[in-house]
N, CA, C and O atoms as a Maestro MAE file, in Angstrom:
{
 s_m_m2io_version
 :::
 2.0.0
}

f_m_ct {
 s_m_title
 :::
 protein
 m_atom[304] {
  # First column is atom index #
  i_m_mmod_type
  r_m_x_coord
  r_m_y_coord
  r_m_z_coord
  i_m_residue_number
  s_m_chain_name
  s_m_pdb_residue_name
  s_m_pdb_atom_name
  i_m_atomic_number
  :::
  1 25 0.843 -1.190 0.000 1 A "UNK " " N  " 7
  2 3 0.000 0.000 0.000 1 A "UNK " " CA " 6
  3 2 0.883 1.245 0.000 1 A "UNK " " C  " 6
  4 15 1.977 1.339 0.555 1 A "UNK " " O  " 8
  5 25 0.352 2.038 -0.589 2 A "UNK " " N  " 7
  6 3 0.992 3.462 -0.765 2 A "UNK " " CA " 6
  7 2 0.092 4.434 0.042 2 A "UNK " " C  " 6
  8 15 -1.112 4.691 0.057 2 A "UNK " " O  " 8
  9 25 1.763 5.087 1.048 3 A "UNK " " N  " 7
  10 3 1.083 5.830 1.839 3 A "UNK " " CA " 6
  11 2 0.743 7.372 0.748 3 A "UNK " " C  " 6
  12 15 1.575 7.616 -0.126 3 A "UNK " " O  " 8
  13 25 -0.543 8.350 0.905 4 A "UNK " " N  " 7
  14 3 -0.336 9.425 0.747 4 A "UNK " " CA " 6
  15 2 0.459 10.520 1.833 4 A "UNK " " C  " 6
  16 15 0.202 10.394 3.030 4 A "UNK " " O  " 8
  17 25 1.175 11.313 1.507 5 A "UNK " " N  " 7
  18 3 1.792 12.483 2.266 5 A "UNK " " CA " 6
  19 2 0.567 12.899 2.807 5 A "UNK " " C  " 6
  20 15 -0.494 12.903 2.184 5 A "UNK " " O  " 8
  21 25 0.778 13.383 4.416 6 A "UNK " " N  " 7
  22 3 -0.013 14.139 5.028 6 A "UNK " " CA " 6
  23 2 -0.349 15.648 4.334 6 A "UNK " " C  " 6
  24 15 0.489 16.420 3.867 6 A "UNK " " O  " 8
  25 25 -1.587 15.816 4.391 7 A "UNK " " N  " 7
  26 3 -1.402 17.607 3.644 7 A "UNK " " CA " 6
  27 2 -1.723 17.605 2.442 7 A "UNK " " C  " 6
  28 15 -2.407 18.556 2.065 7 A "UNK " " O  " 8
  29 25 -1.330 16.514 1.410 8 A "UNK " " N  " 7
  30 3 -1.430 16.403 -0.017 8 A "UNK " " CA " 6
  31 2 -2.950 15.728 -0.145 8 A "UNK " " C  " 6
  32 15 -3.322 14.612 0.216 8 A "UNK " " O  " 8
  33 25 -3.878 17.062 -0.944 9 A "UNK " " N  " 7
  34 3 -5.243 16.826 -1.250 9 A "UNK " " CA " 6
  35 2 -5.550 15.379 -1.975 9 A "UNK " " C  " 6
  36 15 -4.838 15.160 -2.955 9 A "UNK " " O  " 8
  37 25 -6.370 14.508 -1.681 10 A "UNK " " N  " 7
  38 3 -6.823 13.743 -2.620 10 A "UNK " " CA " 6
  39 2 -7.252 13.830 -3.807 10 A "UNK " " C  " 6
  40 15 -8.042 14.684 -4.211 10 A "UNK " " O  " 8
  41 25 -6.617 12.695 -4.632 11 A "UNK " " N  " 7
  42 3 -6.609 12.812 -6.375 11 A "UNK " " CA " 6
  43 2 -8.136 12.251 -6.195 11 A "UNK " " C  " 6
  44 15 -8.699 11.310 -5.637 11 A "UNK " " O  " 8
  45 25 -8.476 13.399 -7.006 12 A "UNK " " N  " 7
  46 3 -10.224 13.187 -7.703 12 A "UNK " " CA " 6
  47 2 -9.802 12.674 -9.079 12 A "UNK " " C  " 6
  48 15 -8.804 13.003 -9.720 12 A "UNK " " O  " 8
  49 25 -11.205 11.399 -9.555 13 A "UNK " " N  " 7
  50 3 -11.538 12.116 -11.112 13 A "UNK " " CA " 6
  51 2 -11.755 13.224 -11.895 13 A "UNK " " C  " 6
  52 15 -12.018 14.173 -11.157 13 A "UNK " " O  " 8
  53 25 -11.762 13.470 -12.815 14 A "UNK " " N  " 7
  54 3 -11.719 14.702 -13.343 14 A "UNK " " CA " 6
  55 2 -10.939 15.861 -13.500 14 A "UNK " " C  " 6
  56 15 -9.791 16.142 -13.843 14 A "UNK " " O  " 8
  57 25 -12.307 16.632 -13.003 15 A "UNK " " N  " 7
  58 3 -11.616 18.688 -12.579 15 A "UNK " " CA " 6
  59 2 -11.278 18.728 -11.070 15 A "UNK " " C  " 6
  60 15 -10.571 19.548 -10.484 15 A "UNK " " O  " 8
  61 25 -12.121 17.371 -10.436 16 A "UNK " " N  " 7
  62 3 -11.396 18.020 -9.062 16 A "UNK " " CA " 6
  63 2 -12.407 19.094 -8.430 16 A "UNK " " C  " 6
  64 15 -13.217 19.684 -9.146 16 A "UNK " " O  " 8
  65 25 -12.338 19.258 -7.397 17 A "UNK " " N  " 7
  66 3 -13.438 20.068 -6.737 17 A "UNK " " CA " 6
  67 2 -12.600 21.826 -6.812 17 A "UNK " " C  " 6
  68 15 -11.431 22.130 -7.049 17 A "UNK " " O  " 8
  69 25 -13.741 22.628 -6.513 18 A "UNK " " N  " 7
  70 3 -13.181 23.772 -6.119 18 A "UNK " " CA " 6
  71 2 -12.697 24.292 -4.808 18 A "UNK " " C  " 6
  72 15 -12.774 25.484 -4.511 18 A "UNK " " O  " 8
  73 25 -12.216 23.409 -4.057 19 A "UNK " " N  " 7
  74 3 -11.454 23.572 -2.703 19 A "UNK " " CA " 6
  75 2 -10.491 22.127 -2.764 19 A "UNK " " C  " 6
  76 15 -10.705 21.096 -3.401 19 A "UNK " " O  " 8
  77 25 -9.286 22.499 -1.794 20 A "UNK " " N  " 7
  78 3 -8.635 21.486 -1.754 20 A "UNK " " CA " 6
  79 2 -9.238 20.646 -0.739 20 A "UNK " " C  " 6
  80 15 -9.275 19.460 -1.067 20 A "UNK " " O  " 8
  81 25 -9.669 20.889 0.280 21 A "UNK " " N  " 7
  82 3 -10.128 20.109 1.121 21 A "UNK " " CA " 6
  83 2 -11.169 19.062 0.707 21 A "UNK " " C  " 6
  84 15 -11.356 18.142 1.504 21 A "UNK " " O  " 8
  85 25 -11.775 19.078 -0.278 22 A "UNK " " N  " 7
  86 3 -12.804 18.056 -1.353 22 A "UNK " " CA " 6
  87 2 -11.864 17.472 -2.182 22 A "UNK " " C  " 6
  88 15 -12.406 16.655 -2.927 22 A "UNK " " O  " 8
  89 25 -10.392 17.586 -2.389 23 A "UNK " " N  " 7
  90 3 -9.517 17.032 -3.454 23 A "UNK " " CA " 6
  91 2 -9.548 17.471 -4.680 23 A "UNK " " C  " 6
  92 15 -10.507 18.138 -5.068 23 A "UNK " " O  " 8
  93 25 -8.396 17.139 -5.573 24 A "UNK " " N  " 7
  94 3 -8.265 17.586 -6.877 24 A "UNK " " CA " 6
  95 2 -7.950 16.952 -8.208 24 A "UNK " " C  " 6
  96 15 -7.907 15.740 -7.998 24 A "UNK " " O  " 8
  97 25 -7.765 17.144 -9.185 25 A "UNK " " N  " 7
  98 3 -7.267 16.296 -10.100 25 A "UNK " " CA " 6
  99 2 -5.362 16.642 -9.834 25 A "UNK " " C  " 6
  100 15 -4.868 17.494 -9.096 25 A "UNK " " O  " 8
  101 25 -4.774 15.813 -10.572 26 A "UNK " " N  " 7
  102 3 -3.619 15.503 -10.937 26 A "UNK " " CA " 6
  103 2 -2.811 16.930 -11.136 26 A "UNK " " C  " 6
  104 15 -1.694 17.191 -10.688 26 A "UNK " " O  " 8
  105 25 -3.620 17.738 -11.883 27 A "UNK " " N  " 7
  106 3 -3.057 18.932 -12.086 27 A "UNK " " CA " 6
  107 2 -2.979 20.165 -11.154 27 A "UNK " " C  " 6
  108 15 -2.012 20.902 -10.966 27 A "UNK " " O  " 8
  109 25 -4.133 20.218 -10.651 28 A "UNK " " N  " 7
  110 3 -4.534 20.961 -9.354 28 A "UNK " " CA " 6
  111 2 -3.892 20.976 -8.489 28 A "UNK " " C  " 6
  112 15 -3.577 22.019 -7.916 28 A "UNK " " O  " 8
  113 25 -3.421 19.546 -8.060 29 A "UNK " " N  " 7
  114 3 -2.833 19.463 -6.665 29 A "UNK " " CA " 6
  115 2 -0.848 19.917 -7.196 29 A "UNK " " C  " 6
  116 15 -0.067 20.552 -6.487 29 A "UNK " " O  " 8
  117 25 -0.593 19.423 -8.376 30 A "UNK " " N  " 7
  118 3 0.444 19.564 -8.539 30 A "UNK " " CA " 6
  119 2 0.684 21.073 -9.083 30 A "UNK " " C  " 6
  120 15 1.861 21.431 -9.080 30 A "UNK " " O  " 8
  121 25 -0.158 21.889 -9.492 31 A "UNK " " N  " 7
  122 3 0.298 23.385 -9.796 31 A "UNK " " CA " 6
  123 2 0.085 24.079 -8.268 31 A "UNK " " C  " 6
  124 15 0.543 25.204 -8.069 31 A "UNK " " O  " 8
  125 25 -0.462 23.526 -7.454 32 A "UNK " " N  " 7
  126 3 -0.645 24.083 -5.891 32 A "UNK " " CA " 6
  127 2 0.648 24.190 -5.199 32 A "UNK " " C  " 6
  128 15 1.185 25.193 -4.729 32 A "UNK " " O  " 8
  129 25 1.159 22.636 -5.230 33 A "UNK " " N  " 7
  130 3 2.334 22.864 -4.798 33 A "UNK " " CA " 6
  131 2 3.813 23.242 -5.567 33 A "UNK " " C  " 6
  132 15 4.997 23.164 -5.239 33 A "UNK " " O  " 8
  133 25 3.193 23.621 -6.575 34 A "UNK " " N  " 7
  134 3 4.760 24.165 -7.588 34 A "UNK " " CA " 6
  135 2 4.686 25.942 -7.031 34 A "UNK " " C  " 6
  136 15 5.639 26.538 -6.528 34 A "UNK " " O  " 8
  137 25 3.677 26.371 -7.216 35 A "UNK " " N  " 7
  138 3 3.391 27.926 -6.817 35 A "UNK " " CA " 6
  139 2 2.841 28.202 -5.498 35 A "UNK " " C  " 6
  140 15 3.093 29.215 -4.846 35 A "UNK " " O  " 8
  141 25 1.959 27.106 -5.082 36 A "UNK " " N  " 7
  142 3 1.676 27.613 -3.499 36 A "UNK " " CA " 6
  143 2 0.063 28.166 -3.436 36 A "UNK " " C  " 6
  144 15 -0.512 28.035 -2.356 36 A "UNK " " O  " 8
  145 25 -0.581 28.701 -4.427 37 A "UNK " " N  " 7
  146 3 -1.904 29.162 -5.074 37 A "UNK " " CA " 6
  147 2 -2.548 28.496 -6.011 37 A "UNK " " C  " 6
  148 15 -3.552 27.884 -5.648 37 A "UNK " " O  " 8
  149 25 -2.109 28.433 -7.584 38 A "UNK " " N  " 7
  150 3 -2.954 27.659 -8.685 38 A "UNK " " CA " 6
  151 2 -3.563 26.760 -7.893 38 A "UNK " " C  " 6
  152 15 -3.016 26.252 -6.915 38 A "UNK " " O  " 8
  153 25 -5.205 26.413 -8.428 39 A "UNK " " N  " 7
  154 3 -5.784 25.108 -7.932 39 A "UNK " " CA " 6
  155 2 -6.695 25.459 -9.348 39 A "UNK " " C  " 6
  156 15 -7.728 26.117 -9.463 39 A "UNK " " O  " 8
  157 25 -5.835 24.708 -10.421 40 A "UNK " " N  " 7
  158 3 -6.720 24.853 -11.602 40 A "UNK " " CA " 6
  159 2 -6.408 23.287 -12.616 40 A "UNK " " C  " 6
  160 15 -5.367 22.646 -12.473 40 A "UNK " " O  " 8
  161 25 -7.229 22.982 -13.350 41 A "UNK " " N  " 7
  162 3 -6.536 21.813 -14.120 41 A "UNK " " CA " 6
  163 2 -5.780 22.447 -15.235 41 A "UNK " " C  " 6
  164 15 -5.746 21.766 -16.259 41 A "UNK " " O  " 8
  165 25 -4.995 23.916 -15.283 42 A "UNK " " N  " 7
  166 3 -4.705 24.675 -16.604 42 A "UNK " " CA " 6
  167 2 -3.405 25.530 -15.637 42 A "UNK " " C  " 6
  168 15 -2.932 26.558 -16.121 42 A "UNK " " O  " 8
  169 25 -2.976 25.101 -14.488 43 A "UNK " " N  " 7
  170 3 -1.962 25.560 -13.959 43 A "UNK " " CA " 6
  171 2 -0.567 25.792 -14.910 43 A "UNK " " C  " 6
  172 15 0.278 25.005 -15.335 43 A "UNK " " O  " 8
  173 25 -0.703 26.902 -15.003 44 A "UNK " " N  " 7
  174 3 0.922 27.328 -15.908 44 A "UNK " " CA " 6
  175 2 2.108 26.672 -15.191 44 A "UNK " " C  " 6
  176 15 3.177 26.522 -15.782 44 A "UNK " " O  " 8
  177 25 1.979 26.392 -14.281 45 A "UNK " " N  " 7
  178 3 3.014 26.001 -13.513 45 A "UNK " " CA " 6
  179 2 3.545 24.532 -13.382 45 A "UNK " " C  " 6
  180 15 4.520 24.247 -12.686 45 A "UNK " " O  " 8
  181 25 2.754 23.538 -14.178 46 A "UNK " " N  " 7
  182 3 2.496 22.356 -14.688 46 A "UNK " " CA " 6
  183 2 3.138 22.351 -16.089 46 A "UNK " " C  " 6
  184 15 2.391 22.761 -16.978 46 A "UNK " " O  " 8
  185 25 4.466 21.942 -16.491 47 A "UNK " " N  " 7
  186 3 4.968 21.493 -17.860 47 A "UNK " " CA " 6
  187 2 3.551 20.839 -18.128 47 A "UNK " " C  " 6
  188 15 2.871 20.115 -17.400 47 A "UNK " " O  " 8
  189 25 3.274 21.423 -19.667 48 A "UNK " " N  " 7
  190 3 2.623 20.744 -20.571 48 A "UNK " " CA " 6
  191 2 3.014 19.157 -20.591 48 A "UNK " " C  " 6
  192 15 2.320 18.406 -19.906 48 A "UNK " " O  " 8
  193 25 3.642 18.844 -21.029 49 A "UNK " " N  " 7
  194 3 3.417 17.213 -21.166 49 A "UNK " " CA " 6
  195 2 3.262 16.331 -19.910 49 A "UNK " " C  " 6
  196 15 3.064 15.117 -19.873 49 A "UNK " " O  " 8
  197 25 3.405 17.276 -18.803 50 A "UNK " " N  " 7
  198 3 3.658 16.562 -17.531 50 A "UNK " " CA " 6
  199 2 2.104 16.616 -16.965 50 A "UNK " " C  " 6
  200 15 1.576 15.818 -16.190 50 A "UNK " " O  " 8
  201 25 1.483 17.880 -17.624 51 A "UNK " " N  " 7
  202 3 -0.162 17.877 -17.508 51 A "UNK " " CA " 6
  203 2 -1.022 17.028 -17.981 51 A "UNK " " C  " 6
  204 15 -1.888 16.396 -17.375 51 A "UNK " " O  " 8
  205 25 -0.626 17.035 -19.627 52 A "UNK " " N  " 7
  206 3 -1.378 16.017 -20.766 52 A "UNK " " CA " 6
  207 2 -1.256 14.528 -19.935 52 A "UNK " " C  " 6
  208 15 -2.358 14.104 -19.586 52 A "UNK " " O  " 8
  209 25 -0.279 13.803 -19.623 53 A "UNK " " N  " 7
  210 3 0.340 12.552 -19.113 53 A "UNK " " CA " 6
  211 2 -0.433 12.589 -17.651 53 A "UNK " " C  " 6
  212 15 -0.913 11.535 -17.235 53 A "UNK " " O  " 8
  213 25 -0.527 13.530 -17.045 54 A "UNK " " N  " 7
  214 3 -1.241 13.279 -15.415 54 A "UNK " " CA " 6
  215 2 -2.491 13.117 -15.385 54 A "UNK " " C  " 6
  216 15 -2.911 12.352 -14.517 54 A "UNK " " O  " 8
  217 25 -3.687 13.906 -16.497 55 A "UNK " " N  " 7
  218 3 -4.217 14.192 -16.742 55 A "UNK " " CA " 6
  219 2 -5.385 12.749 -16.854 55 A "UNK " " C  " 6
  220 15 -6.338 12.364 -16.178 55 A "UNK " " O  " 8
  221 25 -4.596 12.207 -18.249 56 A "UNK " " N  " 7
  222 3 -5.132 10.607 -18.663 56 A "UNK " " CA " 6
  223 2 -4.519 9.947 -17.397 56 A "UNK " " C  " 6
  224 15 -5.358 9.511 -16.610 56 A "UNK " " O  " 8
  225 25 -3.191 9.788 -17.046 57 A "UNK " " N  " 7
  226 3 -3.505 8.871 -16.308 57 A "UNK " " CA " 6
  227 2 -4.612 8.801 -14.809 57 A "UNK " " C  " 6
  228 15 -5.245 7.836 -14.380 57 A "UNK " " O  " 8
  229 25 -4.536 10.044 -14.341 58 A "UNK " " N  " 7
  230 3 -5.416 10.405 -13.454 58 A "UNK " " CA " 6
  231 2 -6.845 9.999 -13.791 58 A "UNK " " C  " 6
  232 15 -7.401 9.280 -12.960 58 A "UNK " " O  " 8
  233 25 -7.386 10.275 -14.658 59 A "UNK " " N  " 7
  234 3 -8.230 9.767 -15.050 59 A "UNK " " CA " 6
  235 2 -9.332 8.591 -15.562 59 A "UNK " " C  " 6
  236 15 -10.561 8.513 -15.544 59 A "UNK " " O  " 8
  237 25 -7.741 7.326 -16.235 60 A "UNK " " N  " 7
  238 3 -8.046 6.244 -16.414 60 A "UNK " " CA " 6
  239 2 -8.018 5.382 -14.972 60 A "UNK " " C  " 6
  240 15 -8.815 4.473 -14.737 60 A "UNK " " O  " 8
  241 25 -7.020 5.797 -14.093 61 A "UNK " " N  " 7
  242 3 -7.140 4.704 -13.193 61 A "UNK " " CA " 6
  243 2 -8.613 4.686 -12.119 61 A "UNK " " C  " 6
  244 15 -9.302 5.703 -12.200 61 A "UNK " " O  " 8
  245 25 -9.046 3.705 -11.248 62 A "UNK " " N  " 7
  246 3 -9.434 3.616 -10.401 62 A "UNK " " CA " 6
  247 2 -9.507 3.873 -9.329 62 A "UNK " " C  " 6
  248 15 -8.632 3.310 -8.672 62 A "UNK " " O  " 8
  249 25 -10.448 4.761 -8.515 63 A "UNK " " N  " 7
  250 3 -10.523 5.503 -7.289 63 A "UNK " " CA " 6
  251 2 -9.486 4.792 -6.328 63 A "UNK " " C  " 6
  252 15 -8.612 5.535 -5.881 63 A "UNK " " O  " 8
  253 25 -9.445 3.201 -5.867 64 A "UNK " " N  " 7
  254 3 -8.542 3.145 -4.996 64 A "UNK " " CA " 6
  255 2 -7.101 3.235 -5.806 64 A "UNK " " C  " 6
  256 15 -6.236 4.073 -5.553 64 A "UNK " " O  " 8
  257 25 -7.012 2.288 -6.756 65 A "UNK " " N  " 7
  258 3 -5.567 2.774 -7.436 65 A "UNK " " CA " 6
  259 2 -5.115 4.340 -7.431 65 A "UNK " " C  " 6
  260 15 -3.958 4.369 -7.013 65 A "UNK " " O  " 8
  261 25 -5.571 5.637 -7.728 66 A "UNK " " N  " 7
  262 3 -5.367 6.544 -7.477 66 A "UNK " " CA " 6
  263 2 -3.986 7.119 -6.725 66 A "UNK " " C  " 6
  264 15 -3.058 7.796 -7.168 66 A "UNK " " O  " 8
  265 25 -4.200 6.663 -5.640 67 A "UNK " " N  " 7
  266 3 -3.302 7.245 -4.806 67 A "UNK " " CA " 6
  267 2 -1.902 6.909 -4.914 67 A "UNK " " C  " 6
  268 15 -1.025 7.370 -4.183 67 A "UNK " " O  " 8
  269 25 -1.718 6.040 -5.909 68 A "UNK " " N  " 7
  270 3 -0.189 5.422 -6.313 68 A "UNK " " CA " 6
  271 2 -0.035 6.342 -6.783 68 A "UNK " " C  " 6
  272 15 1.190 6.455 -6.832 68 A "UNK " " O  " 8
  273 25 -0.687 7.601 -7.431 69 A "UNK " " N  " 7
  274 3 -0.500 8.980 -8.245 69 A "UNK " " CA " 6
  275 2 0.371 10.019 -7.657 69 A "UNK " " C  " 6
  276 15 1.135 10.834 -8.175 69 A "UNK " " O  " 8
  277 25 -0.064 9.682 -6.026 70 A "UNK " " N  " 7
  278 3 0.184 10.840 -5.001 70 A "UNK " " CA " 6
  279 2 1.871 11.125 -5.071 70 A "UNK " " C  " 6
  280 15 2.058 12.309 -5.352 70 A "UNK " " O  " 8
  281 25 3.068 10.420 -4.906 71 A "UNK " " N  " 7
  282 3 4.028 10.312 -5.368 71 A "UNK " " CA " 6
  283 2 4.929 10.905 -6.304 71 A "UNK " " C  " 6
  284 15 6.021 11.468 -6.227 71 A "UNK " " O  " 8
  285 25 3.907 10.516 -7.462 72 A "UNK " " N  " 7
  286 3 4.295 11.227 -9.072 72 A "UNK " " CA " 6
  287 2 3.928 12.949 -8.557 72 A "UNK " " C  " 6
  288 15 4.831 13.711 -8.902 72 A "UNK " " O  " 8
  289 25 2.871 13.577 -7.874 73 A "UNK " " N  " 7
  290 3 2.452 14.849 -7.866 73 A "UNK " " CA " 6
  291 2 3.544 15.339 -7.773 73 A "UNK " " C  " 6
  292 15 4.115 16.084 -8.569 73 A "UNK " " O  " 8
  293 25 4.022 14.785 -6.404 74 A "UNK " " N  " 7
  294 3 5.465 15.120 -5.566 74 A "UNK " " CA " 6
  295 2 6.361 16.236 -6.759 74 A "UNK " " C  " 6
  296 15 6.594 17.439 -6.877 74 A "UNK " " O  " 8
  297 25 6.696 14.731 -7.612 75 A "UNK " " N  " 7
  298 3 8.022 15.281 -8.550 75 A "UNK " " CA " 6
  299 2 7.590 16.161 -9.907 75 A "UNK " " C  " 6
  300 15 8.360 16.103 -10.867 75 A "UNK " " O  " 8
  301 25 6.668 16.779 -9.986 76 A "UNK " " N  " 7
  302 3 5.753 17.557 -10.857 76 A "UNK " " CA " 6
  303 2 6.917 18.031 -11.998 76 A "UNK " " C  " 6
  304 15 6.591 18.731 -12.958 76 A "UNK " " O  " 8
  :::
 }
 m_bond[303] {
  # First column is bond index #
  i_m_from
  i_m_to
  i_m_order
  :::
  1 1 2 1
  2 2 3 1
  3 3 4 2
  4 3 5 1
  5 5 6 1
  6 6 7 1
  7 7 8 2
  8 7 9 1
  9 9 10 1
  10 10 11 1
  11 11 12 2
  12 11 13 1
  13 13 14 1
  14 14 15 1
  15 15 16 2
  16 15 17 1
  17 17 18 1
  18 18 19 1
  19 19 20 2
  20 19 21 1
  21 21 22 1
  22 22 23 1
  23 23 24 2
  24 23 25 1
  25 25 26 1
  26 26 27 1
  27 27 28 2
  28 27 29 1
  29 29 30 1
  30 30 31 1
  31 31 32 2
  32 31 33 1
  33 33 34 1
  34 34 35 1
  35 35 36 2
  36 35 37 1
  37 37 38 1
  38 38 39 1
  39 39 40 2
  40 39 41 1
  41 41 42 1
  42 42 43 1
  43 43 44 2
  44 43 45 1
  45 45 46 1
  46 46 47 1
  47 47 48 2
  48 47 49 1
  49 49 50 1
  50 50 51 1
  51 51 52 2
  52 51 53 1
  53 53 54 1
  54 54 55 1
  55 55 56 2
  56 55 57 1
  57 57 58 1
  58 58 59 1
  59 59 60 2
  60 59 61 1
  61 61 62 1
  62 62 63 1
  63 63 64 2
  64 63 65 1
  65 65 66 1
  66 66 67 1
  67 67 68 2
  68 67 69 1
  69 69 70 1
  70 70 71 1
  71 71 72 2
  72 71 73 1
  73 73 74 1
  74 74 75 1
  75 75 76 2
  76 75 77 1
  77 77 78 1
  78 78 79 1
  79 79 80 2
  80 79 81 1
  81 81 82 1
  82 82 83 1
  83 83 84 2
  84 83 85 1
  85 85 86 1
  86 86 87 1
  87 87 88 2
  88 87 89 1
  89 89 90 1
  90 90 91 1
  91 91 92 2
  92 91 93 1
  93 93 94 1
  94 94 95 1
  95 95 96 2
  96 95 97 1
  97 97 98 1
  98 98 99 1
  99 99 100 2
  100 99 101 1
  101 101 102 1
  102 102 103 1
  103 103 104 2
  104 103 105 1
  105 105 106 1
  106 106 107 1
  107 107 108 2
  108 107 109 1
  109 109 110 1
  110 110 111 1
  111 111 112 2
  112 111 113 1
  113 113 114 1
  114 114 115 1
  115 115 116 2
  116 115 117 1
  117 117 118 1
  118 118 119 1
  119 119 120 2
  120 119 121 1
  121 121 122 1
  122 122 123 1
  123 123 124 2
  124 123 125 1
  125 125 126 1
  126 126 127 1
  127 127 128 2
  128 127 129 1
  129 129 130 1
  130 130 131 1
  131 131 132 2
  132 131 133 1
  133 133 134 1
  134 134 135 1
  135 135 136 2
  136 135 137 1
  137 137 138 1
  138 138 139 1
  139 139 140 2
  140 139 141 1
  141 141 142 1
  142 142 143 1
  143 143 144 2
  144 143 145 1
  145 145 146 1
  146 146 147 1
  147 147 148 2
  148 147 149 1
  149 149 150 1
  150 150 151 1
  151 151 152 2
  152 151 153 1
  153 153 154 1
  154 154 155 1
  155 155 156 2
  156 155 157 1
  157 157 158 1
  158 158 159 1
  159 159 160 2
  160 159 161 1
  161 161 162 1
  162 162 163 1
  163 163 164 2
  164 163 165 1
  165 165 166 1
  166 166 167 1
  167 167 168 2
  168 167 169 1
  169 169 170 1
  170 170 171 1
  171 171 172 2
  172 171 173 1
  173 173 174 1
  174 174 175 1
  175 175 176 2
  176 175 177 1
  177 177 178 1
  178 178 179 1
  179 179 180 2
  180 179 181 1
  181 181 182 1
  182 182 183 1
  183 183 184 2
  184 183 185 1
  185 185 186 1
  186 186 187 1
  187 187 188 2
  188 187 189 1
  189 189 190 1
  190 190 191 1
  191 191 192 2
  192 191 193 1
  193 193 194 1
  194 194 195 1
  195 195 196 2
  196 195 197 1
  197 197 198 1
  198 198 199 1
  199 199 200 2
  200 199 201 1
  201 201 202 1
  202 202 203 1
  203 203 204 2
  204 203 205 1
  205 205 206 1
  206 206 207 1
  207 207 208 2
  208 207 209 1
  209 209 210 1
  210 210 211 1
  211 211 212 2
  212 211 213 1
  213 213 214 1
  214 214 215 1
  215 215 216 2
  216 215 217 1
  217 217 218 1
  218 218 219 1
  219 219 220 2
  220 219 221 1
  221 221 222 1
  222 222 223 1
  223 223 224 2
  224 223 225 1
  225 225 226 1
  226 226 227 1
  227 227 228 2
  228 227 229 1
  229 229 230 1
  230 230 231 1
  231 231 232 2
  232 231 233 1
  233 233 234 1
  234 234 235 1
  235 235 236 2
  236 235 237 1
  237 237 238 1
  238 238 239 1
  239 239 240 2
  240 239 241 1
  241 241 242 1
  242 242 243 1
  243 243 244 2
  244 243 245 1
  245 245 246 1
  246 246 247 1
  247 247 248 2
  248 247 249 1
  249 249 250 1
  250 250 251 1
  251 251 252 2
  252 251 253 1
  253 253 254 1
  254 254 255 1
  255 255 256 2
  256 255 257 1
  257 257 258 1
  258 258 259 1
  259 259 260 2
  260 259 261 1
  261 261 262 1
  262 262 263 1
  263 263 264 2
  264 263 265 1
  265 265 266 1
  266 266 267 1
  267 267 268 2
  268 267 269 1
  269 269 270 1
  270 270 271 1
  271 271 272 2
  272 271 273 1
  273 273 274 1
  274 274 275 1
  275 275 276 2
  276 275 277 1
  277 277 278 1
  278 278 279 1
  279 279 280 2
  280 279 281 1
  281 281 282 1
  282 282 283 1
  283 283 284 2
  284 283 285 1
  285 285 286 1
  286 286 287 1
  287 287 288 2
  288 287 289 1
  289 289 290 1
  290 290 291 1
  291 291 292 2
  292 291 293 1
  293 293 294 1
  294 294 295 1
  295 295 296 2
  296 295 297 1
  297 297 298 1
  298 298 299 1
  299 299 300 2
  300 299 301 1
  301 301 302 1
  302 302 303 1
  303 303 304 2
  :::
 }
}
């Protein structure tokens, strides 16, 4: 099992809610912690291909699989 980091919002499907405390997508959580603010799935602060790639995979996997994601946010 993969622990998530304390603090680090839960990966939603999708867009992700509009608060972190409801969780986010792939992109959200990772332009949050590159700048400290963005909570968008269009975070400038997110390399393009590193968005496109988080994006699907965030998406295709399965709610509990998910959190093996949490990790990858890390190294954005």
């Amino acid at each position: 099992m993969i622990s998530v980091p304390a603090g680090l919002p839960l990966l939603r499907r999708g867009a992700g809610a509009t608060t972190m405390r409801d969780g986010g997508c792939f992109v959200q959580v990772a332009g949050y912690l590159a700048d400290g603010h963005s909570w968008s799935e269009y975070a400038t602060s997110v390399h393009p291909v590193i968005r496109a790639a988080g994006i699907k995979c965030n998406d295709m996997m399965s709610a509990a699989a998910r959190p093996r994601l949490a990790p990858l946010v890390l190294q954005r």
